[in-house]
KELUM-336345 format. One line per field, with one value per atom (N, C-alpha, C, O, CB): residue in one letter; residue number from 1; x, y, z. Coordinates in steps of 0.1 Angstrom, whole numbers, plus 5000, padded with zeros to 4 digits. Glycine has a CB too. Layout:
// KELUM-336345
type	(A, ...)
seq	(NUM, ...)
u	(X, ...)
v	(Y, ...)
w	(Z, ...)
***
This chain:
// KELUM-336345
type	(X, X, X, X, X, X, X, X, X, X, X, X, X, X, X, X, X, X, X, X, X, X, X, X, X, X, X, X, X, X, X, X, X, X, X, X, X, X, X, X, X, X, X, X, X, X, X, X, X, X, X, X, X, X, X, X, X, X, X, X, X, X, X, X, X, X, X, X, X, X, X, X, X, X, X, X, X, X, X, X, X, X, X, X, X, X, X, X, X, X, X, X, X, X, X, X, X, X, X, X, X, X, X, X, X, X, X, X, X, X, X, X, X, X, X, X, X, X, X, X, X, X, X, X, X, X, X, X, X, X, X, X, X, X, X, X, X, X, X, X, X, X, X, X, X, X, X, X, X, X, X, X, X, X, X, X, X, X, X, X, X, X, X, X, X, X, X, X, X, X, X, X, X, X, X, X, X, X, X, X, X, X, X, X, X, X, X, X, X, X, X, X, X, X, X, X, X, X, X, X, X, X, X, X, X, X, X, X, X, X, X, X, X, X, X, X, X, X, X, X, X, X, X, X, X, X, X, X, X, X, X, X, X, X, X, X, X, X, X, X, X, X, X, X, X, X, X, X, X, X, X, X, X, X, X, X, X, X, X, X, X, X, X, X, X, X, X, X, X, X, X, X, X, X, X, X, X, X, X, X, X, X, X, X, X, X, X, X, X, X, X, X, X, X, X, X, X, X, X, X, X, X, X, X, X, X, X, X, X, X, X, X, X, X, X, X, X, X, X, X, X, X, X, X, X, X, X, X, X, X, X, X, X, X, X, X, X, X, X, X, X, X, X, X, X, X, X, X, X, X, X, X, X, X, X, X, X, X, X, X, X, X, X, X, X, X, X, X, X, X, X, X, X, X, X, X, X, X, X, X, X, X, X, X, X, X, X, X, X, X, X, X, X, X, X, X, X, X, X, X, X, X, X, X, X, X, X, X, X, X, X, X, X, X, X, X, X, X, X, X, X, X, X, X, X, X, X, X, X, X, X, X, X, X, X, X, X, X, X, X, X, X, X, X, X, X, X, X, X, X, X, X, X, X, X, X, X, X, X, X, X, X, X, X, X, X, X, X, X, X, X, X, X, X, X, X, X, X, X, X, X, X, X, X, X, X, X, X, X, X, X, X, X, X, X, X, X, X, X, X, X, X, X, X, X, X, X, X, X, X, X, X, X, X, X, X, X, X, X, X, X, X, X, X, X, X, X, X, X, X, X, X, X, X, X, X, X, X, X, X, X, X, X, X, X, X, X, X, X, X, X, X, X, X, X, X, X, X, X, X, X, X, X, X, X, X, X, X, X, X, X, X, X, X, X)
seq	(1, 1, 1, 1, 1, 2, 2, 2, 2, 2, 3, 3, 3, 3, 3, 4, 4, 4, 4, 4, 5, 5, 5, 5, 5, 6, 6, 6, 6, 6, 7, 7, 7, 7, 7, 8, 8, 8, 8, 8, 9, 9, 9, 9, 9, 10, 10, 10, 10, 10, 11, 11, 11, 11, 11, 12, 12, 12, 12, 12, 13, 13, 13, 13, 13, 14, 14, 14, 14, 14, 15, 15, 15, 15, 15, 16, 16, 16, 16, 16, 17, 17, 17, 17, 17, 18, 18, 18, 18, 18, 19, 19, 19, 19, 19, 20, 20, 20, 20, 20, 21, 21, 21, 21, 21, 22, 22, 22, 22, 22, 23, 23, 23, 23, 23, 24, 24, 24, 24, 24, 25, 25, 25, 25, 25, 26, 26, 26, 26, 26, 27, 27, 27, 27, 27, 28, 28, 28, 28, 28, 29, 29, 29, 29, 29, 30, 30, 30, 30, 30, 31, 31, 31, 31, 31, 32, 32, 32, 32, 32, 33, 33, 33, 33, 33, 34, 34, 34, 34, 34, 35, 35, 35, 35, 35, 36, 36, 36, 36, 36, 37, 37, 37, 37, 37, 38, 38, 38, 38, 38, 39, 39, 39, 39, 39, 40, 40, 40, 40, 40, 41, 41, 41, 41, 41, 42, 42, 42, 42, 42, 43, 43, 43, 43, 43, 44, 44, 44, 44, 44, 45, 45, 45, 45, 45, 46, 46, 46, 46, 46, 47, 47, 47, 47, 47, 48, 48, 48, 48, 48, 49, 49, 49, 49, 49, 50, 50, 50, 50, 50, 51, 51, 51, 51, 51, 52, 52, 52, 52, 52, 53, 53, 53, 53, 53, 54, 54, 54, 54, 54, 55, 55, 55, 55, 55, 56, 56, 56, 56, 56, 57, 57, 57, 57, 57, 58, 58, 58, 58, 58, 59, 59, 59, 59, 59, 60, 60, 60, 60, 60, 61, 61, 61, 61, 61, 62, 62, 62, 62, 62, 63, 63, 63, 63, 63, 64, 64, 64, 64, 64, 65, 65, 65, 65, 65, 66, 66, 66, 66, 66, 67, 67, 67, 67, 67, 68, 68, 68, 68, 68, 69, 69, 69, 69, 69, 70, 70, 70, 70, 70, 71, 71, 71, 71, 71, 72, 72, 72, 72, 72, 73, 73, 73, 73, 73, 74, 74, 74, 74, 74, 75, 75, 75, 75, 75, 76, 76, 76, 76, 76, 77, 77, 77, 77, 77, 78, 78, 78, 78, 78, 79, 79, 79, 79, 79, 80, 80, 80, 80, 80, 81, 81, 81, 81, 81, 82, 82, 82, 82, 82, 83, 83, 83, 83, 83, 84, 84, 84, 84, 84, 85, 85, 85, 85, 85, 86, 86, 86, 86, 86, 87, 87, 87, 87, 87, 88, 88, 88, 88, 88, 89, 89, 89, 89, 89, 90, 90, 90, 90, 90, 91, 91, 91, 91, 91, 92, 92, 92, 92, 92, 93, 93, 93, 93, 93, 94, 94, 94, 94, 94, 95, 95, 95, 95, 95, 96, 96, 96, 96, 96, 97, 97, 97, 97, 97, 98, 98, 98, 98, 98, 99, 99, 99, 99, 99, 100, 100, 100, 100, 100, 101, 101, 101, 101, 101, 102, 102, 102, 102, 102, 103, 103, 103, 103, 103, 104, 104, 104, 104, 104, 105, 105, 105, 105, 105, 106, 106, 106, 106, 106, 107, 107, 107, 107, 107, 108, 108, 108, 108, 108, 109, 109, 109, 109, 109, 110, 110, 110, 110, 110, 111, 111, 111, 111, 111, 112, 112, 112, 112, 112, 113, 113, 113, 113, 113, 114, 114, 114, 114, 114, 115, 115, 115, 115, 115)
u	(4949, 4953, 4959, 4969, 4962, 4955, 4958, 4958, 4950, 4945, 4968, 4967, 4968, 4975, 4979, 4960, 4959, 4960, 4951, 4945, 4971, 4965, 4964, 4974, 4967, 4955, 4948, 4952, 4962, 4938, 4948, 4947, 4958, 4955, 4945, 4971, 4976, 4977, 4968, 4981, 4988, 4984, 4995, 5005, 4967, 4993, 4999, 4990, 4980, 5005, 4997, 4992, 5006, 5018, 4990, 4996, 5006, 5008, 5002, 5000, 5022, 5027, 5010, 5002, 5047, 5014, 5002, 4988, 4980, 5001, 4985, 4978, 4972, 4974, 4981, 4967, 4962, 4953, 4946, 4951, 4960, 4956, 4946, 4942, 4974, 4944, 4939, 4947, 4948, 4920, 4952, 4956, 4945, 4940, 4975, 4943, 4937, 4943, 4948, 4927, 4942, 4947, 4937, 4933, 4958, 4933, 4924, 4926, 4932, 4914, 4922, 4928, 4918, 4908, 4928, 4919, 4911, 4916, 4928, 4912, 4906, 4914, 4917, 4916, 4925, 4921, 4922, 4916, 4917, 4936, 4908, 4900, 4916, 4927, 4888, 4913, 4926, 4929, 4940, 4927, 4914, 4912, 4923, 4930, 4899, 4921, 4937, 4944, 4949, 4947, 4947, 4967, 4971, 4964, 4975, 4986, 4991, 4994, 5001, 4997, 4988, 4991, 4999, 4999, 4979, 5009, 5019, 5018, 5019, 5032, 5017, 5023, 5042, 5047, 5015, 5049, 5062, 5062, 5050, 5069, 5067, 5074, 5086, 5094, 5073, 5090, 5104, 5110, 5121, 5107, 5113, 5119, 5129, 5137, 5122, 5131, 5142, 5153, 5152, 5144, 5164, 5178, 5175, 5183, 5180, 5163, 5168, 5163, 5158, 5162, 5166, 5159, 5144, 5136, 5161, 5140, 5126, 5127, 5134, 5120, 5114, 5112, 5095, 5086, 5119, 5095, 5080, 5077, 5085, 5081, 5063, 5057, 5046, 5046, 5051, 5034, 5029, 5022, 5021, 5022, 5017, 5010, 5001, 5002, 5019, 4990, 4981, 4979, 4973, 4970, 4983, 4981, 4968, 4959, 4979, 4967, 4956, 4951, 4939, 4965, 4956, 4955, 4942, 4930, 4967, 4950, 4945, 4942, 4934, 4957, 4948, 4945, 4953, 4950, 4935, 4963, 4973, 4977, 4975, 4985, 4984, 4993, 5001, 4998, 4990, 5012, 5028, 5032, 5027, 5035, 5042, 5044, 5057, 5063, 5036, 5062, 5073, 5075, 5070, 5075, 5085, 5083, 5087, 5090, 5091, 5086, 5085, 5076, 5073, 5087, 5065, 5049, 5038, 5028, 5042, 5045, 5036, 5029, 5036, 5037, 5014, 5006, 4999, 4989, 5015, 5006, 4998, 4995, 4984, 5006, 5000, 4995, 4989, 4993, 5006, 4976, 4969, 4964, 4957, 4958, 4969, 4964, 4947, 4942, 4978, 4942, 4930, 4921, 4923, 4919, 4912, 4909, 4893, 4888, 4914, 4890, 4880, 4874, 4873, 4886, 4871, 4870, 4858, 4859, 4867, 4843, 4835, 4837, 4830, 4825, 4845, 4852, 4869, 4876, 4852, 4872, 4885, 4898, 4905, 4883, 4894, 4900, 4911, 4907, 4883, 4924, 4933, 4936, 4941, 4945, 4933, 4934, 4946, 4947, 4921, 4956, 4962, 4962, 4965, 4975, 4955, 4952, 4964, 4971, 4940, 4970, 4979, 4975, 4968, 4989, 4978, 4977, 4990, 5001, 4974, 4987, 5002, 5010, 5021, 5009, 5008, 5019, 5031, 5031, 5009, 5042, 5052, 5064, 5067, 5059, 5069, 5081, 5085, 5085, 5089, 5089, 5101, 5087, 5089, 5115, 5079, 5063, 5066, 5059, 5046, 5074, 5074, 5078, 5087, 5088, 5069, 5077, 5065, 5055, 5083, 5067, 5057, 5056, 5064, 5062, 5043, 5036, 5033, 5032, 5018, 5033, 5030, 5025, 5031, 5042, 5014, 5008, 5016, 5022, 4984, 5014, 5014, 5011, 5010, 5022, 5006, 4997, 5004, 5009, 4985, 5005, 5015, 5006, 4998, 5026, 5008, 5006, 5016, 5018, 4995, 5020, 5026, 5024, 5020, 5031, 5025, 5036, 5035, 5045, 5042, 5020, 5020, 5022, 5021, 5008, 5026, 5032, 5028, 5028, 5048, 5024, 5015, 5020, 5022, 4995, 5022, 5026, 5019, 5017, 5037, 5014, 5008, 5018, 5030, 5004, 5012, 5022, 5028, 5039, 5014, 5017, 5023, 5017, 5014, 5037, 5015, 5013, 5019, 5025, 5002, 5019, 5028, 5022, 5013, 5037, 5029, 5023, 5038, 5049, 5024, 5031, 5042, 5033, 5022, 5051, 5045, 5044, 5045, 5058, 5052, 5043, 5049, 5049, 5040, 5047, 5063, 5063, 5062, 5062, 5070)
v	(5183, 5172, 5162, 5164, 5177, 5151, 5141, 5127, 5125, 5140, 5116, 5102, 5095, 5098, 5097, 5082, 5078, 5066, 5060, 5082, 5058, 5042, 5030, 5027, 5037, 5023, 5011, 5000, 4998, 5010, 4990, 4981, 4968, 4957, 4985, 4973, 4968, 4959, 4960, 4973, 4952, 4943, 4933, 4935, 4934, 4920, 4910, 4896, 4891, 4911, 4893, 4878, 4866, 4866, 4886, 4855, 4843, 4846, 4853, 4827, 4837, 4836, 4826, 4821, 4826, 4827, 4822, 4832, 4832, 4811, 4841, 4850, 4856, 4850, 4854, 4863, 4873, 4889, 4889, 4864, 4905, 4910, 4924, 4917, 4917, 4933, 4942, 4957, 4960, 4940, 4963, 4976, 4991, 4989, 4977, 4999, 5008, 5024, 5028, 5005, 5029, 5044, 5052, 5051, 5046, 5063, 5066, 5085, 5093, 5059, 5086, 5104, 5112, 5107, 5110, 5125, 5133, 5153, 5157, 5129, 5159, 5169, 5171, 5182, 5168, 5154, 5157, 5141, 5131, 5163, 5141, 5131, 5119, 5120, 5137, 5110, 5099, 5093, 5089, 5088, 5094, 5088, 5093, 5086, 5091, 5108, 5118, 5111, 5109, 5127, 5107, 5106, 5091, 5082, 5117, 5090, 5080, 5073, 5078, 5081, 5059, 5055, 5044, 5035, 5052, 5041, 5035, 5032, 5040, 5042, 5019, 5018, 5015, 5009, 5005, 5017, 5011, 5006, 5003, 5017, 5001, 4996, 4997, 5000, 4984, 4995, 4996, 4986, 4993, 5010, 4976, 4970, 4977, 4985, 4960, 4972, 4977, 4979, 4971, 4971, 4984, 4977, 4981, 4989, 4960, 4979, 4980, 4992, 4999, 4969, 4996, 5000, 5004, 4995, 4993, 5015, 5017, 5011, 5014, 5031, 5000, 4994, 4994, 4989, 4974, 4999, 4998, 4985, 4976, 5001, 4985, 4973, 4974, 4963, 4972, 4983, 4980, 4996, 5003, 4968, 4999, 5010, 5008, 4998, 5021, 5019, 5016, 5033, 5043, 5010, 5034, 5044, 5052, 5045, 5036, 5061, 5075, 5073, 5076, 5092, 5070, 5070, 5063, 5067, 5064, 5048, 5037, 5024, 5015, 5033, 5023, 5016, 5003, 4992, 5016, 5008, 4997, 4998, 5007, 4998, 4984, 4979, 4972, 4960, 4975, 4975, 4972, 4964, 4967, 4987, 4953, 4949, 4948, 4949, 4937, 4946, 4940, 4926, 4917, 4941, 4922, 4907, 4899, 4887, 4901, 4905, 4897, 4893, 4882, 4905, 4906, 4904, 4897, 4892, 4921, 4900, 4892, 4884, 4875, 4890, 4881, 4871, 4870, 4863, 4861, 4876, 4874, 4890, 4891, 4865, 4900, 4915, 4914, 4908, 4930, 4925, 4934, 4943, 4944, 4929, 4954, 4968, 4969, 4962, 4980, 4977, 4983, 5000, 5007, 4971, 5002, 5018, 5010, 5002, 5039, 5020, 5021, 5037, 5046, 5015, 5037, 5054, 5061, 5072, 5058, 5050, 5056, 5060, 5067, 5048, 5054, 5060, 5068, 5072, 5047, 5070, 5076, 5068, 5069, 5096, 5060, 5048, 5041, 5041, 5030, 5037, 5026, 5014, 5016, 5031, 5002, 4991, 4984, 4984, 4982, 4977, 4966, 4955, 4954, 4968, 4946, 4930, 4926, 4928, 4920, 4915, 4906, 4897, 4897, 4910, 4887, 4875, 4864, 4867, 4876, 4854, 4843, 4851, 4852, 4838, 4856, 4866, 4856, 4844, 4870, 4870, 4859, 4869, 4881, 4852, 4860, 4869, 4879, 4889, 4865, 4879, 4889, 4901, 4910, 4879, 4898, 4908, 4915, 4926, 4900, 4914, 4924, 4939, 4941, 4920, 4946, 4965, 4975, 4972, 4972, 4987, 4995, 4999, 5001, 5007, 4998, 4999, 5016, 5021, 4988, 5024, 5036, 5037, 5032, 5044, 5047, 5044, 5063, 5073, 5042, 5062, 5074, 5076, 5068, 5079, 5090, 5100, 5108, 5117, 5109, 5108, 5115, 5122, 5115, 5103, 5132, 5138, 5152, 5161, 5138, 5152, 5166, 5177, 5181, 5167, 5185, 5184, 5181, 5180, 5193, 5180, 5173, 5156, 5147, 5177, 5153, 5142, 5145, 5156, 5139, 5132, 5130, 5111, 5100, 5132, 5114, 5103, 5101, 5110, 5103, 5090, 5083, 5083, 5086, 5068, 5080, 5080, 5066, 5063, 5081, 5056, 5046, 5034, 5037, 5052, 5019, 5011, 4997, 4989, 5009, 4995, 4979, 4970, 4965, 4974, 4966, 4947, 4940, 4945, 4939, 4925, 4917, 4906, 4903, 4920, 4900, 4887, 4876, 4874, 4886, 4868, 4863, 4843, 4836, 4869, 4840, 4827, 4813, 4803, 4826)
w	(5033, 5025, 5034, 5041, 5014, 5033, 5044, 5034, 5025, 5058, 5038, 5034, 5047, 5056, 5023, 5046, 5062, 5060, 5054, 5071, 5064, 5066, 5072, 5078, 5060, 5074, 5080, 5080, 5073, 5076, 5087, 5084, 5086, 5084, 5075, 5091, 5096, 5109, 5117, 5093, 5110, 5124, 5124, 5118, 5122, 5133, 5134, 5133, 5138, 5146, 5124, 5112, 5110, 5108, 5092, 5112, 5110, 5096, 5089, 5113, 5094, 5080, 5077, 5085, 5077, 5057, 5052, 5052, 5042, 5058, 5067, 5066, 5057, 5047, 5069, 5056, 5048, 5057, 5067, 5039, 5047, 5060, 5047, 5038, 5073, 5046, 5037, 5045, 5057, 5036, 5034, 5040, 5033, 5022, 5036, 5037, 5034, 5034, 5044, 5041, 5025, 5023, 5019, 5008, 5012, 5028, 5025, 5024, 5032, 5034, 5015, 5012, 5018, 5023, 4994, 5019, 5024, 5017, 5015, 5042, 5015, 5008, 4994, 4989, 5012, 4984, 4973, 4969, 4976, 4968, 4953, 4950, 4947, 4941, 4936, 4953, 4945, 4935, 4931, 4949, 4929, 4917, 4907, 4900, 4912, 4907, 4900, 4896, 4885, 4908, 4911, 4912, 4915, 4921, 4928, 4908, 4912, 4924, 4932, 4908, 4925, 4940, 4943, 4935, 4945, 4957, 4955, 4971, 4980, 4949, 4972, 4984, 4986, 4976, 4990, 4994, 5002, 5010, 5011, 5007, 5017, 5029, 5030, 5021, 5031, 5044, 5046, 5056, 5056, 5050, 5063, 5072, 5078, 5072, 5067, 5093, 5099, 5095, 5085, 5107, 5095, 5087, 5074, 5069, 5087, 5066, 5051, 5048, 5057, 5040, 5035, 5026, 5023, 5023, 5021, 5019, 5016, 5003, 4993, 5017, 5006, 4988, 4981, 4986, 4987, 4972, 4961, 4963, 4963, 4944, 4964, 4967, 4956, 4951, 4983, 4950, 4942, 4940, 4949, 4944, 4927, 4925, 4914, 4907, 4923, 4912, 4906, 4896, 4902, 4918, 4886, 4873, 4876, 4879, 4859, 4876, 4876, 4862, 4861, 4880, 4851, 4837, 4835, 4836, 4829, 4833, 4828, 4844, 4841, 4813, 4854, 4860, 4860, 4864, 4859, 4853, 4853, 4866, 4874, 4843, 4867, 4880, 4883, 4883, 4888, 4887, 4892, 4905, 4916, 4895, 4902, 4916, 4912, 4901, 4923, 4931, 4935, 4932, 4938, 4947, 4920, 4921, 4933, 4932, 4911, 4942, 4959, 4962, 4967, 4970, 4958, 4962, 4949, 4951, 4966, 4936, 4929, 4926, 4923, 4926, 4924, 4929, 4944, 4946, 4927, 4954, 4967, 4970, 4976, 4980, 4968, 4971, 4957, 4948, 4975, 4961, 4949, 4955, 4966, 4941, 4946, 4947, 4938, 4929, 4938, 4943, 4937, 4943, 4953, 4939, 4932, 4941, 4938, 4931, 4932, 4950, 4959, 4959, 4968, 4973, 4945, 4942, 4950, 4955, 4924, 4951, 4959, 4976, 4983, 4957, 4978, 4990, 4991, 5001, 5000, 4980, 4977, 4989, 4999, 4981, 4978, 4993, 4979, 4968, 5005, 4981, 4976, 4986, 4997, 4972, 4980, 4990, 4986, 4974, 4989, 4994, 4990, 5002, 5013, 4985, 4989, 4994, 4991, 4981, 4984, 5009, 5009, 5015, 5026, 5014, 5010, 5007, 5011, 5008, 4994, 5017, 5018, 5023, 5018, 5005, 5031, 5044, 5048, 5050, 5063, 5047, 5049, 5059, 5056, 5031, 5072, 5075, 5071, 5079, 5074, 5056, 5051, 5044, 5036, 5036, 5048, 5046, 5058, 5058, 5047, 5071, 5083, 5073, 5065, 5097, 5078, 5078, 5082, 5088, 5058, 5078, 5081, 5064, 5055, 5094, 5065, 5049, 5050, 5060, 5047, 5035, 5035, 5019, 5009, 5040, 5020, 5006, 5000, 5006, 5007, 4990, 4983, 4973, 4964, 4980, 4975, 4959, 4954, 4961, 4960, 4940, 4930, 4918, 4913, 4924, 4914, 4908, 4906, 4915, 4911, 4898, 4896, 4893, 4882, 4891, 4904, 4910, 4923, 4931, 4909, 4927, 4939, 4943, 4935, 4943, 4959, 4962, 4976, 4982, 4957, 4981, 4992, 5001, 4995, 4984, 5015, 5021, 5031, 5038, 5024, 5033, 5044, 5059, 5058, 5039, 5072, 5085, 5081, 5083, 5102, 5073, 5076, 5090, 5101, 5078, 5083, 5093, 5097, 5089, 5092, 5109, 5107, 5106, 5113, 5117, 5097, 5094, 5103, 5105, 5069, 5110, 5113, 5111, 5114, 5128, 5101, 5099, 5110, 5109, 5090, 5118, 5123, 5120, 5116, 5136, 5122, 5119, 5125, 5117, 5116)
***
């Protein structure tokens, strides 16, 4: 059982970058999916997830409007699209799969914004 993700890099502010989580082991579609991030110094904070149910989706009102989450079920893939990249967008991004009682974490990738 593996979560893997992509896609990160270094992008001007305004940028735009796509991150990718891609499971292996268990179907994604299941389970609940969430990316984090965390910045140096701070806090790990929720950035957006996407319902196993119904396909609803949640953001950080930080990221609102320029990230979107979506699945990519024929490849058991969850994507989040960012958009209007911004400084305070530096961290290392990490997706996760939830289901109970299982819970699954990506290594994680870095985005840097730069300005």
């Amino acid at each position: 059982v593996q979560l893997v993700e992509s896609g990160g890099g270094l992008v001007q502010a305004g940028g735009s970058l796509r991150l990718s989580c891609a499971a292996s082991g268990f179907t994604i579609e299941n389970y609940a999916i969430g990316w984090f991030r965390q910045a140096p110094g701070k806090e790990p904070e929720g950035v957006a997830c996407i319902s196993s149910s119904d396909g609803r989706t949640y953001y950080a009102d930080s990221v609102k409007g320029r990230f979107t989450i979506s699945r990519g079920n024929a490849k058991n893939t969850v994507y989040l699209q960012m958009n209007s990249l911004q400084p305070e967008d530096t961290a290392v991004y990490y997706c996760n799969a939830y289901r109970w009682p299982s819970h699954y974490w990506g290594q994680g990738t870095q985005v840097t914004v730069s300005s």
